[in-house]
N, C-alpha and C positions, 0 to 999 in steps of 0.2 A: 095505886091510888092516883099516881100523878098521871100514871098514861086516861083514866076517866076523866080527868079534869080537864085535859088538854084536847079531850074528844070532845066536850063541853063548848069549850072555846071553837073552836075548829065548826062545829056548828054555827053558831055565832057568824062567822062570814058570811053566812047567806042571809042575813040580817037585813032589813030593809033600813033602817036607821044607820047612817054612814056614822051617827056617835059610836053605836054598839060596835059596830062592826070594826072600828078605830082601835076601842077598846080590847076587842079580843085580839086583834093584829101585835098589839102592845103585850099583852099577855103572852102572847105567845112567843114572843123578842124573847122574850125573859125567859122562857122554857128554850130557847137555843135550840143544840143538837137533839135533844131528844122527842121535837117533834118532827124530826127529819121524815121518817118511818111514814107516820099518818098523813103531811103536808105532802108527799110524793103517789099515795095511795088517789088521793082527794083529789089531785091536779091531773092524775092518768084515767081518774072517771071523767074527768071533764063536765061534770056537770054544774051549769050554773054561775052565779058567779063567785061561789067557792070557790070551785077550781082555779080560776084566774089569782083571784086573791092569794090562794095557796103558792101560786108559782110565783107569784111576786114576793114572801116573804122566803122561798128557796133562794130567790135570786138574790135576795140578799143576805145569804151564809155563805162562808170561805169554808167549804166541808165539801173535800171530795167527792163522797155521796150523794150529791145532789146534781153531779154533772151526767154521765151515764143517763140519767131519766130525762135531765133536757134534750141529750140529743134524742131522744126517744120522740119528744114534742115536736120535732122537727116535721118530724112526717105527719103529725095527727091534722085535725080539719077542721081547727079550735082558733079564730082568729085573734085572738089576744095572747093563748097561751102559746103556740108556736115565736112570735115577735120575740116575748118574753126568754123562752129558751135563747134562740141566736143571740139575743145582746148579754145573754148569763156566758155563753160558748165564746162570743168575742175578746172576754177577758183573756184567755187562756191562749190569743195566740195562735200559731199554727198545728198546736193538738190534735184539734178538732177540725180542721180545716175540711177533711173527706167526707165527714158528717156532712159538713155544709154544704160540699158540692154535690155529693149523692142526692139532697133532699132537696137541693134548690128547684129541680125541672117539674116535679108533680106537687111543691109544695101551694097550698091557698097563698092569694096576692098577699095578701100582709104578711104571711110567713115569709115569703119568695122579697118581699123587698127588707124585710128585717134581714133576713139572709145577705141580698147583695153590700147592703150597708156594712155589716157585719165582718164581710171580705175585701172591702175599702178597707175597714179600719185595722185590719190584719195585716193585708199587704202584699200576702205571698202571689210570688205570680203564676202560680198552676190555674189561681182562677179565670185568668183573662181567657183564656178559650172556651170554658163554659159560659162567662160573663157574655165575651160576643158571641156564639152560639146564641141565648137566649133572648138578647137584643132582640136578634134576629127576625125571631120566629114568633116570637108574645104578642097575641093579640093586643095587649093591653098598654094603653100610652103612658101609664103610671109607671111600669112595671119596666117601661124601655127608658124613659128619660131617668127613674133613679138608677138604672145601668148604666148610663152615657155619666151620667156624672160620679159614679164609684170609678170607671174606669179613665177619670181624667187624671182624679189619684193615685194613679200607677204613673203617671208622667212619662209615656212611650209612644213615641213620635208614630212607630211601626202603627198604630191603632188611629190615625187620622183618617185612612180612608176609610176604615169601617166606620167612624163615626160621620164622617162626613157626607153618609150615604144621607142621615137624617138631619141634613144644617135646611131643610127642604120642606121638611113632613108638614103632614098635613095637621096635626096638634102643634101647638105652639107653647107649650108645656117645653115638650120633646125638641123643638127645633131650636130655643132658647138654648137647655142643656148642652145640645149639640153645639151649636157655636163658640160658648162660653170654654164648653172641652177641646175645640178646635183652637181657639185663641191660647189656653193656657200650654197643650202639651207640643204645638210647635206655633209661636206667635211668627214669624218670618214667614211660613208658607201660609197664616193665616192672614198676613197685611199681602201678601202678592195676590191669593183669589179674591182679597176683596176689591185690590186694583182692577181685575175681570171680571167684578161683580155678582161673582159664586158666593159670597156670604153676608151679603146687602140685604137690608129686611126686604124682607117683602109686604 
């Protein structure tokens, strides 16, 4: 009886009234682990914005069970529900850490920068070589400057020239980040190039 009722509910998310839809969210608080099962179903069809929904109230259970399917999220092409997995996977540390590097290079932009965020707040440092690899090579200005600044959070001198490839670029997004990471992880060699005028706005 209760798994029909909780399928009830679970409907409900795709509710166009953000009251209703509040309400089954609430509902289904209270049903806890045992809508673990249907919320993990719901979230891996990805359709709509159930799905999203559904992965939001995973992300807020301390149940085993609901990690293995986030990193599953990692790789899908769902851009809310991937974000959502990496910052569920963050808690936990360096666990998960290969999940997250494995999925970072083909993951969608918003997964790929939930991801990088995700490996700031961790810390481990196996990621800085994927980290600057990806810099690298991303088309994308969003996708380089939240790299330049997860990797200023490692505080590693070694990484100022790779960042200081982009103290230049042509986004100024990206060339902010850069400078900011260049000041922070060695300020002494950043007050000497600006004496030579290698990090003076332009």
């Amino acid at each position: 009886m209760w798994n029909e009722t909780i399928s009830q509910w679970v409907d409900l998310l795709n509710h166009e009234d953000s009251d209703v839809r509040n309400r089954a969210k609430g509902a289904l608080r209270e049903y806890g682990p045992l809508t673990i099962h249907t919320l993990v179903a719901v979230m891996r069809a990805g359709l709509g914005r159930m799905a999203w929904e559904a992965a939001s109230l995973l992300q807020g259970m301390d149940d085993e069970r609901v990690l293995a399917p986030m990193a599953e999220m990692l790789r899908g092409r769902h851009p809310i529900i991937g974000p959502i997995a990496a910052q569920t996977l963050a808690r936990h540390g360096s666990r998960y850490i290969q999940h997250l590097l494995d999925s970072l290079p083909g993951a969608v932009i918003t997964t790929q920068i939930a991801i990088i965020q995700a490996l700031a707040t961790i810390g481990d440092r196996r990621a800085l070589p994927p980290l600057v690899e990806l810099m690298q090579i991303t088309p994308s200005p969003s996708v380089r400057y939240t790299i330049i600044t997860a990797l200023a959070e490692f505080d590693e001198p070694a990484l100022y020239a790779d960042i200081g490839a982009y103290a230049y670029d042509s986004d100024h997004h990206v060339r902010d980040r850069a400078r900011r990471a260049l000041r922070r992880i060695d300020p002494a060699r950043y007050r000497e190039d600006c004496l030579s005028a290698a990090c003076l706005p332009v």
